[in-house]
C-alpha positions as CSV (number, residue, x, y, z in Angstrom):
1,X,67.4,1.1,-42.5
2,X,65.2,0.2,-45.3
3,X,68.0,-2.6,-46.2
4,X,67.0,-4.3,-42.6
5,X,63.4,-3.8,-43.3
6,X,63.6,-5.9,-46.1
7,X,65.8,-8.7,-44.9
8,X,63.1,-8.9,-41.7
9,X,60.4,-9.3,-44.0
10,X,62.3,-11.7,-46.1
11,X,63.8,-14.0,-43.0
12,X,59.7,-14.0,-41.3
13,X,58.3,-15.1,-44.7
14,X,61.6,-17.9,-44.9
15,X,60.4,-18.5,-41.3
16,X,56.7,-19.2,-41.7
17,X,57.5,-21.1,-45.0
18,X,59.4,-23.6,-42.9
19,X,57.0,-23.6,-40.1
20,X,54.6,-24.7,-42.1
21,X,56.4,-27.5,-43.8
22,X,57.0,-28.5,-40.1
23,X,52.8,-28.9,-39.5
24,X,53.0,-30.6,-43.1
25,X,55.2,-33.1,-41.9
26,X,54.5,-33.7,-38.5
27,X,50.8,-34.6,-39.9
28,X,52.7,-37.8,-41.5
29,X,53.4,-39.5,-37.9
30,X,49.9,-39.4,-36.9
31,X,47.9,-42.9,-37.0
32,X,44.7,-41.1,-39.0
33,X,44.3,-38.5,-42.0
34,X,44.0,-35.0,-40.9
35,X,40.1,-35.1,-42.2
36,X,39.0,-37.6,-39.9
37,X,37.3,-36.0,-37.0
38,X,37.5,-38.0,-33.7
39,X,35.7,-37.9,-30.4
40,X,38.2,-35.8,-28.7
41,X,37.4,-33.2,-31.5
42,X,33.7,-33.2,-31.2
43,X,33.9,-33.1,-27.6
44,X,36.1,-29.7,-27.7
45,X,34.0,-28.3,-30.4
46,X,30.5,-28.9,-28.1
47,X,32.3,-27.6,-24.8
48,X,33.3,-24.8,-27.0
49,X,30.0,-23.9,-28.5
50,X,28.2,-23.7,-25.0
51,X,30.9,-22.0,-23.7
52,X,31.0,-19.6,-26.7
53,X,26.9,-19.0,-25.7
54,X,27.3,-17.2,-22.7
55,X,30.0,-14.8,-23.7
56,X,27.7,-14.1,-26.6
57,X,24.7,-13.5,-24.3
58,X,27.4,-11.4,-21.8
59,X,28.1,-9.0,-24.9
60,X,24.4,-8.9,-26.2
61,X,23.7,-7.8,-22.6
62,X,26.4,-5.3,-22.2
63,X,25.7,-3.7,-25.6
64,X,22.2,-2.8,-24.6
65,X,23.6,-1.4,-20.8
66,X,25.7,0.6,-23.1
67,X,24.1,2.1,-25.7
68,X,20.7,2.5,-24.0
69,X,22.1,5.9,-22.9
70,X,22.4,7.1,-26.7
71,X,18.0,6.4,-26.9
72,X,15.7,9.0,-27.1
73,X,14.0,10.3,-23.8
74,X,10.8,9.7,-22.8
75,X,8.0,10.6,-25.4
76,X,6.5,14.3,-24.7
77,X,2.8,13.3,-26.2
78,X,-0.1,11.5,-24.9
79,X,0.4,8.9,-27.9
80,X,3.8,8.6,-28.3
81,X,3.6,7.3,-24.4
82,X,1.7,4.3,-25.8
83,X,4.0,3.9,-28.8
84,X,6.7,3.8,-26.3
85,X,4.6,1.1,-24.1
86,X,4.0,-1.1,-27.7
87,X,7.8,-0.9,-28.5
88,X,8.9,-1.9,-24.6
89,X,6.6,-4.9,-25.0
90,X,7.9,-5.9,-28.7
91,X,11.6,-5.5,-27.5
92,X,11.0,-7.6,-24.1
93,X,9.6,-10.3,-26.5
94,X,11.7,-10.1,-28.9
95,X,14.7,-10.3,-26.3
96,X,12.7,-13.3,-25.0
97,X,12.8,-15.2,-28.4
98,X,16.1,-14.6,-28.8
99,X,17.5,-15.9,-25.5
100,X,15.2,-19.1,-25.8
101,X,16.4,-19.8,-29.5
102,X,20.1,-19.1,-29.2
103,X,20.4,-21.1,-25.8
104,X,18.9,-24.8,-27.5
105,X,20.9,-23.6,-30.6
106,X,23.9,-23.6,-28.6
107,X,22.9,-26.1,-26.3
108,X,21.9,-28.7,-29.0
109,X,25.3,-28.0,-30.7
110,X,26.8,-29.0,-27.5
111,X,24.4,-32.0,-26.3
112,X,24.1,-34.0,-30.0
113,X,27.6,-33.2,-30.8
114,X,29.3,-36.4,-32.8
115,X,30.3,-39.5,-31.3
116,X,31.1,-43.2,-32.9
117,X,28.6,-44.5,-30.5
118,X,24.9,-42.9,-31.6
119,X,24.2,-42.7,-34.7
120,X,21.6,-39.9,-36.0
121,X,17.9,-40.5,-35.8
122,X,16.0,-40.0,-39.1
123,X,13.4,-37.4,-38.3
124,X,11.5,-36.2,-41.1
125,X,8.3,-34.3,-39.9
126,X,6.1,-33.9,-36.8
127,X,2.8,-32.8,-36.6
128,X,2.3,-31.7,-33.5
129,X,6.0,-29.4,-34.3
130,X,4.6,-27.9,-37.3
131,X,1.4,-27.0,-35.2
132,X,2.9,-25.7,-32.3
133,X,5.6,-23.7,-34.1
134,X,2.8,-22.3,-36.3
135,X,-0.3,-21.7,-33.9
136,X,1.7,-19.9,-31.1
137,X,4.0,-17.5,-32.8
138,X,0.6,-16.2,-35.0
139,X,-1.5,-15.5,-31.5
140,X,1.7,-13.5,-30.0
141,X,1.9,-12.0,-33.8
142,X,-2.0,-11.3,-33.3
143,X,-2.1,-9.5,-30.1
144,X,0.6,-7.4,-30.9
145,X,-0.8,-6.6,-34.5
146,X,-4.6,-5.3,-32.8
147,X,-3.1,-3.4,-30.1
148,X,-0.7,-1.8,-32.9
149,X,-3.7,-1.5,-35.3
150,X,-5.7,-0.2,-32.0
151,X,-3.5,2.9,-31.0
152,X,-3.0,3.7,-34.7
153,X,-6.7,4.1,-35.1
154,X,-6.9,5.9,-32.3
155,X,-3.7,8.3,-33.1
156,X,-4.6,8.9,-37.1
157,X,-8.1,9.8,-36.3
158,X,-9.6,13.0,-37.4
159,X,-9.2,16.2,-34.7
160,X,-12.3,16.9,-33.4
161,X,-11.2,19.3,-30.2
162,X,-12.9,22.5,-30.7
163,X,-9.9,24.0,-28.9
164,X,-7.3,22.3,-31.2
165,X,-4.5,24.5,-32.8
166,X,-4.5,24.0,-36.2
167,X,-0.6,23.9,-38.4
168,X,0.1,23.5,-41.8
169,X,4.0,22.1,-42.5
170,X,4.9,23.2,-46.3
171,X,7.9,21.1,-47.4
172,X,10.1,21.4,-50.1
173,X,13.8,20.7,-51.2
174,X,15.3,21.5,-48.3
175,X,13.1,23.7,-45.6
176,X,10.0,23.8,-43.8
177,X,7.5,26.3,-43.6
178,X,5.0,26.4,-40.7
179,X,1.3,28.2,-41.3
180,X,-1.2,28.7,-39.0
181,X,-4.9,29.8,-38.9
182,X,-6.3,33.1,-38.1
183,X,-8.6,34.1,-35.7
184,X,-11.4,32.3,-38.0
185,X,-9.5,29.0,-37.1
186,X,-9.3,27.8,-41.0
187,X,-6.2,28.1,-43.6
188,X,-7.0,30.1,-46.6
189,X,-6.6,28.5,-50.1
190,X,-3.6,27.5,-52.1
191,X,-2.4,27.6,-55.7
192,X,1.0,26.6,-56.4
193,X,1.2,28.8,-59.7
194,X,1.0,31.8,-56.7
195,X,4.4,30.1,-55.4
196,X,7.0,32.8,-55.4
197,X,8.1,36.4,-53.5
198,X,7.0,36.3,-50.4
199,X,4.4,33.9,-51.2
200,X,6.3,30.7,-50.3
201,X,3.9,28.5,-49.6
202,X,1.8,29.8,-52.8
203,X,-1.6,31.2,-51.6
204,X,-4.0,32.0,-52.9
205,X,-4.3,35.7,-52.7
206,X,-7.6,36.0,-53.8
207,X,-9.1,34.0,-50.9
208,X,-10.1,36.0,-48.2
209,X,-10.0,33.1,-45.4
210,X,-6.5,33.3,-45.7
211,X,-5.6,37.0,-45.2
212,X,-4.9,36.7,-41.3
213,X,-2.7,33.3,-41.5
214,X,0.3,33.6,-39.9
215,X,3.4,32.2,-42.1
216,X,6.6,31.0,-39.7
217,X,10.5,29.6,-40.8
218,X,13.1,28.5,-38.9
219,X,11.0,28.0,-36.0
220,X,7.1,27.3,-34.9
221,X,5.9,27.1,-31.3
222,X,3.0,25.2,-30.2
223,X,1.1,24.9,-26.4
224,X,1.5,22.5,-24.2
225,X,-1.7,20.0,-23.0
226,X,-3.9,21.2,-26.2
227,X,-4.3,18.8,-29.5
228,X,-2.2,20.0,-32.2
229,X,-3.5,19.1,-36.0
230,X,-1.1,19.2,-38.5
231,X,-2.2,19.2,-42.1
232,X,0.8,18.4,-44.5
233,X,2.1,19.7,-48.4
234,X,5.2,19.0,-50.2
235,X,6.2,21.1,-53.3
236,X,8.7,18.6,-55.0
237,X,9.2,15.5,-54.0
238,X,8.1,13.1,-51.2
239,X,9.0,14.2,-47.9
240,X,7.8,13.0,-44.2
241,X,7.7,15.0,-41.5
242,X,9.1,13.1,-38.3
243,X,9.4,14.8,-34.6
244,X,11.1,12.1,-32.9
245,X,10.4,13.6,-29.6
246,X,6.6,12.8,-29.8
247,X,6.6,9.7,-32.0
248,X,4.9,11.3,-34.6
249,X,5.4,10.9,-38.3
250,X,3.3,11.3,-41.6
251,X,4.9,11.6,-45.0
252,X,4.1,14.7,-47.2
253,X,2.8,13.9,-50.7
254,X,3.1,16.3,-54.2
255,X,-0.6,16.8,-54.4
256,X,-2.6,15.8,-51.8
257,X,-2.9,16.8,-47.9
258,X,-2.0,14.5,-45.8
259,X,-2.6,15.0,-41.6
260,X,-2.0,14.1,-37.9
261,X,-2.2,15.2,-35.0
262,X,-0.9,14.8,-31.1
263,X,-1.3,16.7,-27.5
264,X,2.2,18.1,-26.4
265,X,2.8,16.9,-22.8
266,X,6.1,18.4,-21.7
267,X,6.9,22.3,-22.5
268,X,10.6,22.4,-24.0
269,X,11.8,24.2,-21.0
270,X,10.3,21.0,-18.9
271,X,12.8,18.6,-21.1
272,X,15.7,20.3,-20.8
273,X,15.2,20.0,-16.7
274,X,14.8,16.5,-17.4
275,X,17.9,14.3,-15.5
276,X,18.2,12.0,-19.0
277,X,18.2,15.1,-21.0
278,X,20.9,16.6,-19.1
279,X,22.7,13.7,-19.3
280,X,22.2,13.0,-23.2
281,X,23.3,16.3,-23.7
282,X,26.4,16.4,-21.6
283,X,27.7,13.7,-23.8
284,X,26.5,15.8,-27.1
285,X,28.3,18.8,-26.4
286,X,31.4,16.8,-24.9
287,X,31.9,14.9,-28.6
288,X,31.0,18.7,-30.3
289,X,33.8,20.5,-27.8
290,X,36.5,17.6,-29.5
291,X,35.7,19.5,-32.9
292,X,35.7,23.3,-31.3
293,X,32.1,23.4,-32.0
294,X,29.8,25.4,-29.2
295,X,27.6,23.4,-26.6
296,X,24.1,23.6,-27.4
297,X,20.8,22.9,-25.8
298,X,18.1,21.1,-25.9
299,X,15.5,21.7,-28.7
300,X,12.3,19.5,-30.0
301,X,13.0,19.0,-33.9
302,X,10.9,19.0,-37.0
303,X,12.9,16.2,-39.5
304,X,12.7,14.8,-42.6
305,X,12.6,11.3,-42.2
306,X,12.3,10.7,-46.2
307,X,16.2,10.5,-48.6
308,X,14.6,13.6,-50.1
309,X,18.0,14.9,-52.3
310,X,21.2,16.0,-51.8
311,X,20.6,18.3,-48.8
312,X,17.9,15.9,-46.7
313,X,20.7,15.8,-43.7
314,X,20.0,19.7,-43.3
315,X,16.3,19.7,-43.4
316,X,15.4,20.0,-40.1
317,X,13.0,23.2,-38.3
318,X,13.0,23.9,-34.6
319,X,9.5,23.6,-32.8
320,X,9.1,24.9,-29.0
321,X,6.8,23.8,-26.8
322,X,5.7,26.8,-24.2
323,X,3.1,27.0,-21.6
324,X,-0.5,28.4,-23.3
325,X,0.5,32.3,-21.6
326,X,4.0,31.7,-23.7
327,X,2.6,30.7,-26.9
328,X,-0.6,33.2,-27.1
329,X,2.8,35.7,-26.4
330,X,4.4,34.5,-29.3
331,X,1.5,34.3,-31.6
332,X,1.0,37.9,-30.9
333,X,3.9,39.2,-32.4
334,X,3.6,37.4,-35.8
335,X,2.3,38.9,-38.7
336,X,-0.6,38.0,-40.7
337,X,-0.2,36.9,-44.9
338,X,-1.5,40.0,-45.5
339,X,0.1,42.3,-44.3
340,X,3.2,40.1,-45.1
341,X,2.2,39.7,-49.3
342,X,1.0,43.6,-49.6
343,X,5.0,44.9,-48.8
């Protein structure tokens, strides 16, 4: 058997040898050299170009009917909806530009293609291209630049609702910890040389402020419809704290206290009712029941979105959005630092 292998391989490659030669000598009978490129040539090459644009534009336009299933659902804050409005309006012009350039790209390949007749114009510069090409992509680049600098303005200023819930996210190689205020609505001091025990987060336990805040893992919970301040830590290294879901993100710094803050419009239980939730995760748990793996549901997540070591994959907290009766229920039955610290 492995004897006929070999004399196959042996009689294609004597095959293709002499196939070859054939091409190699059949170029000998033609009247030009095989470099010269006639009409006939760059008349195939032009049909074929244009013809080549719209299965290019048939494939860019079946990609995005196909894998605009696999895109996150709608956003679930009051700002993320106008991120979501800013990015719709980038991609349609975006999609624009590129239909518009890659059609004359195309269709100049095909129109100017060679031919013994015309000869190619000498063309060195144009004003009036240089302007138009110049002034018009910087007023498209403006608008979209103020309305981007507008809503970040708007979604990066300080909290002022006297209603607000106030969170801090502790992160550190590779966990989150969540902390909240007390019934005097502020966070109590920290000092990382406290770090350690039950002291995760490191504070400070001579600071009174902070005897009734409540310290959460593994999952927080916030209300729907009320502004939610985060205030930000890192112990190690630089993290960022992403929650895709609401299109909010802010890096957490060694050192320094970075915040943001959004208003929560859809309760978790709300998005897993959702139609394009279902759907989305239908196709999750039908890829996890290939590897055996449990279905599972849908949750809001707290990520990193920063390459923070060798674990960053696995840094990820749940966060559950409940009506206001829900989350006063489950504030209830945490426990304050101190009584935490003093076992």
């Amino acid at each position: 058997m492995n004897f006929l292998v070999l004399l196959t391989i042996v009689l294609l490659i004597i095959a293709g040898h002499q196939l070859l030669r054939v091409i190699e000598l059949s170029r000998g009978l033609k009247k030009t050299k095989e470099w010269h490129i006639t009409d006939s040539d760059n008349n195939s090459m032009g049909k074929a170009m244009f013809a080549f644009m719209f299965v290019f534009f048939a494939f860019f336009i079946w990609q995005c009917m196909r894998w605009n299933e696999r895109a996150l659902p709608g956003a679930a804050s009051i700002h993320g909806e106008k991120i979501d409005t800013l990015w719709d309006y980038n991609m349609y012009l975006c999609v624009f530009v590129f239909f518009v350039t890659n059609f004359f790209l195309f269709y100049f390949a095909y129109k100017y293609r060679g031919n013994k007749k015309t000869q190619a114009t000498y063309f060195p510069h144009d004003n009036r291209l240089e302007m138009a090409w110049t002034i018009v992509p910087a007023i498209v680049l403006a608008f979209v630049i103020i309305f981007g600098l507008k809503y970040w303005n708007e979604i990066t200023d300080t909290a002022t609702d006297p209603n607000r819930v106030t969170i801090e996210l502790y992160a550190k190689q590779f966990d989150w910890t969540a902390r909240y205020t007390g019934k005097d609505g502020k966070l109590g001091l920290t000092d990382y040389r406290q770090i350690g025990g039950t002291n995760s987060v490191g504070q400070d336990t001579t600071d009174a402020s902070g005897f009734d805040d409540l310290i959460v893992k593994n999952e927080f919970h916030i209300p729907v419809g009320r502004e939610i301040e985060f205030k930000m830590r890192s112990r190690d290294v630089l993290h960022s704290a992403y929650m895709p879901h609401f299109r909010a993100q802010m890096n957490c710094v060694p050192g320094m206290i970075t915040e943001f803050k959004f208003v929560p419009t859809k309760t978790t239980a709300q998005m897993r009712k959702d139609p394009y939730v279902i759907k989305m995760m239908a196709g999750i748990n039908n890829q996890r029941a290939k590897f055996n793996k449990e279905p599972i549901e849908f949750d809001y997540l707290l990520l990193c979105n920063k390459i923070c070591g060798a674990s960053h994959y696995n840094m990820q907290m749940n966060l559950v959005v409940d009506t206001e009766a829900d989350y006063k229920a489950w504030i209830a039955k945490q426990k304050a630092f101190k009584t935490v610290a003093s076992k």
